[in-house]
Phi, psi and omega in degrees: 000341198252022161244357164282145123037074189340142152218131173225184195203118192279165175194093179265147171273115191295025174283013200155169177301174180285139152292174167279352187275297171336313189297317188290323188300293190334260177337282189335308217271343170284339168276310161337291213278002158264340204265349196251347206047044195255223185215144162245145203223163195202108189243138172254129180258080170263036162291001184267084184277351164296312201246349122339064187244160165352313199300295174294324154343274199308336149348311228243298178311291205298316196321297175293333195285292169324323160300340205069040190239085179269168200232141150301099147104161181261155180298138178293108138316103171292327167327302171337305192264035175301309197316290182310332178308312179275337192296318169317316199280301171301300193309312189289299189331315185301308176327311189084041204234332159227186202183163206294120120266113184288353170293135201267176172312321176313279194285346163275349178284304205292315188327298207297354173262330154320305159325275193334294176314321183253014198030063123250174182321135198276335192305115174304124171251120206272124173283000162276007169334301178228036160291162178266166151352273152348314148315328204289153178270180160292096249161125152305162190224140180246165192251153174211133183291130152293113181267152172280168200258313177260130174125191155247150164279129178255120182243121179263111181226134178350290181270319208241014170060219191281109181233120200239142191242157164285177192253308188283005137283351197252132188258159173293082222288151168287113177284307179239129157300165171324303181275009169125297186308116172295153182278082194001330195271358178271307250254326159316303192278266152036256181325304184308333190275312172302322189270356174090347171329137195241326194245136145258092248220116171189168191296180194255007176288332202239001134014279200273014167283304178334287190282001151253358121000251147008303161289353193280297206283351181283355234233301171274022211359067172228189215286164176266149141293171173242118162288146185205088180287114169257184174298177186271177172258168176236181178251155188297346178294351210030022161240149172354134173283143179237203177263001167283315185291015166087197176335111188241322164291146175298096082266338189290308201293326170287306177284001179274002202052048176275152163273146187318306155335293198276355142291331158301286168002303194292270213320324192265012166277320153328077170086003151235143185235166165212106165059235185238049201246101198243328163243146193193147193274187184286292163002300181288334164288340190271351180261325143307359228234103190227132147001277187305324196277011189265171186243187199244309180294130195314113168317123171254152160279130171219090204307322178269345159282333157291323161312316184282329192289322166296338157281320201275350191267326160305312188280299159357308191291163195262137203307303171340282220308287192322303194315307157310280214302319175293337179281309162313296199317306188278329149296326165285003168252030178054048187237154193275157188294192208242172194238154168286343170319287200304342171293270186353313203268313166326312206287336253229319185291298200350304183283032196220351192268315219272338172304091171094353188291109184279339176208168192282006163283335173276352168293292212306307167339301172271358160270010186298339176319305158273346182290323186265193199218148141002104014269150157315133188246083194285154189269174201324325200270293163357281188324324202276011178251000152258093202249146201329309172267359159304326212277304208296305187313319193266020199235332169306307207272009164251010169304312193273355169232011120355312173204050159276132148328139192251047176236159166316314179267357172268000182279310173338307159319297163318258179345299165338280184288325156281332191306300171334325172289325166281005188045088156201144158312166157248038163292320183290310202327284146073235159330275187309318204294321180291291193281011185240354186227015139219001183052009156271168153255309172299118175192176216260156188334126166318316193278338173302318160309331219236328171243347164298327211244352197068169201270319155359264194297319178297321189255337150301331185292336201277332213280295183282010181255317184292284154032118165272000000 
């Protein structure tokens, strides 16, 4: 098997967003199978049609789409495939490898509450295992796979190693219901087989599914996949994650403004290492990026490594690129879009915004200096450095820039030389020069602000903030 054609397959249930436990499986089995030149594949396993909607589907679409974790090829429904899922169920029924049980819903409860009662095993033994035909009453009936009675099942699996089950644990699982439905755990192996899954990459919550799994593909005699379960994430708390541990979905995780690059970063460093290598590009993950290298043990989420990894990833990017990418960020948050002046003025900013900005709220912070326009409106903290004689100083000071060099040391020079006239630092200057070209007080170096805006726009700002 392990000279055919990687193919793995992320298959999220459409009941809700993508998680972040989700995202990861996901980002594993596209990084394996790209990395391999192989094929990722993407089934919504919507048999659950109560709780299956439209919605969460599209959830799920933008989620990936938004990782940048594209698919081969179009997404499968597994509902789409019932017919086939049972036609599998008969085909073993013929086969002899499973067989008709007539037992109703009723007489398999009272068995399991007798059991209860009496403490024994709730595991259902079906009697109908080896009636002939002939026997059978006229009656509905659900198919059930022949599980073995003796031995063990061995599950080899990549990450969670040699894992062996008894066989007189495995009850004969239902394949087809009574009414015609095929079961998920059928419905799974069908689809995986068909689409050619080679690798199976999924959390380790679906572990004790393998081996009964297993009997299905033992059953149709077909290839085993190579399993490789992975851990669950924890909360920095080291228990599971719930909805107490916060942001749990990618849109949420999106709206904090992290870029799509460095959450994949984070997310595969989650329960996978390469040496002591914690930022690294996509290249670099799809050329590193092995099975073997996942750990057994439970990832926690940590929040100041996804921060840092995400400053490093800001600063790395090419100002366009940020530049795009923060004009999404704001369409997907219901914000209004950049203007082009304003990309223009972003891309022109950039090197003076991204150097330490852990998300893209905090570019835009510090980029307010250029989003807004004329006059400047400083917020509460802003107002109080223009006070009558901050007003008077920055009404002095634009003369001299007026027929100014428009570079860092001659505005340097200037600034320099007026705070002095005025017997001050210029830390005190400062203050106002800042609320008067940005209506902050945090923002990036007055004179980086001051050749960002041209000499133009810098001496209209100052004009109407020295205005009494």
């Amino acid at each position: 098997m392990s000279e055919r054609p990687v193919v793995t397959r992320f298959a999220p249930s459409p009941t809700g967003y993508l998680h972040i436990g989700g995202a990861r499986t996901a980002l594993f089995n596209w990084l394996y199978a790209r990395g391999r030149d192989g094929t990722f594949l993407l089934r919504i396993e919507d048999t659950d049609r109560a709780r299956s909607t439209p919605e969460a589907t599209q959830a799920i679409l933008d989620g990936l789409g938004w990782l940048g974790l594209d698919w081969d090829g179009e997404a499968i429904s597994q509902f789409d495939r019932a017919d086939r899922h049972a036609e599998v169920a008969r085909q073993m029924l013929a086969a002899g490898t499973a067989y008709k049980c007539f037992a109703t819903p009723d007489e398999i409860e009272a068995f399991r509450e007798a059991a209860r009662a009496e403490g024994r095993s709730t595991l259902f033994r079906s009697p109908w295992r080896d009636v002939p035909e002939v026997d059978h009453p006229d009656a509905p009936y659900a198919i059930r796979v022949k599980a073995p009675r003796a031995g063990e099942t061995v599950i080899d699996d990549v990450v969670q190693g040699r894992v062996t089950i008894r066989n007189d644990q495995l009850d004969d699982m239902i394949v087809l219901r009574s009414d015609g439905t095929p079961v998920y755990m059928l419905a799974v192996v069908v689809d995986d087989h068909d689409m050619g899954v080679t690798h199976v990459i999924r959390g380790d919550d679906h572990l004790n599914n393998a081996a009964r799994q297993m009997l299905v593909y033992h059953a149709m005699g077909w290839d085993v996949p190579v399993w490789a379960h992975i851990p669950l994430i924890h909360g920095e708390d080291g228990k599971k994650l719930s909805k107490r541990h916060g942001a749990l979905g990618i849109e949420e995780w999106r709206a904090m403004g992290y870029p799509a690059a460095a959450l994949r970063n984070y997310l595969a460093r989650l329960g996978w290492s390469h040496g002591d290598d914690e930022f690294f590009t996509d290249a670099q993950a799809l050329e590193w990026f092995d099975i073997t290298g996942i750990r057994k043990a439970p990832a926690r989420l940590d929040r100041k490594k996804l921060d840092s990894l995400s400053a490093q990833h800001i600063a790395a990017m090419d100002d366009a690129s940020l530049v795009a990418e923060i004009d999404d960020f704001l369409a997907a948050t219901a914000q209004p879009r950049l203007s082009a002046a304003q990309r223009d003025g972003l891309e022109r900013a950039m090197y003076c915004l991204k150097d330490r900005a852990r998300a893209f709220p905090e570019l835009i912070e510090k980029g307010q200096f250029i989003l807004t326009e004329r006059p400047v409106t400083a917020d509460e903290a802003a107002a109080r450095a223009l006070d009558p004689v901050s007003r008077r100083i920055l009404s002095q000071l634009t003369p001299h820039l007026q027929s100014a060099s428009w570079t860092r040391e001659a505005l340097e020079g200037i600034l320099t030389r007026e705070a002095e006239a005025n017997g001050m630092k210029f830390g005190a200057l400062a203050a106002p020069l800042r609320a008067a070209l940005a209506g902050r007080t945090a923002t990036p170096s007055v004179y980086d602000m001051m050749l960002v805006l041209g000499q133009d726009e810098t001496i209209a700002r100052l004009e109407d903030a020295g205005r009494v």
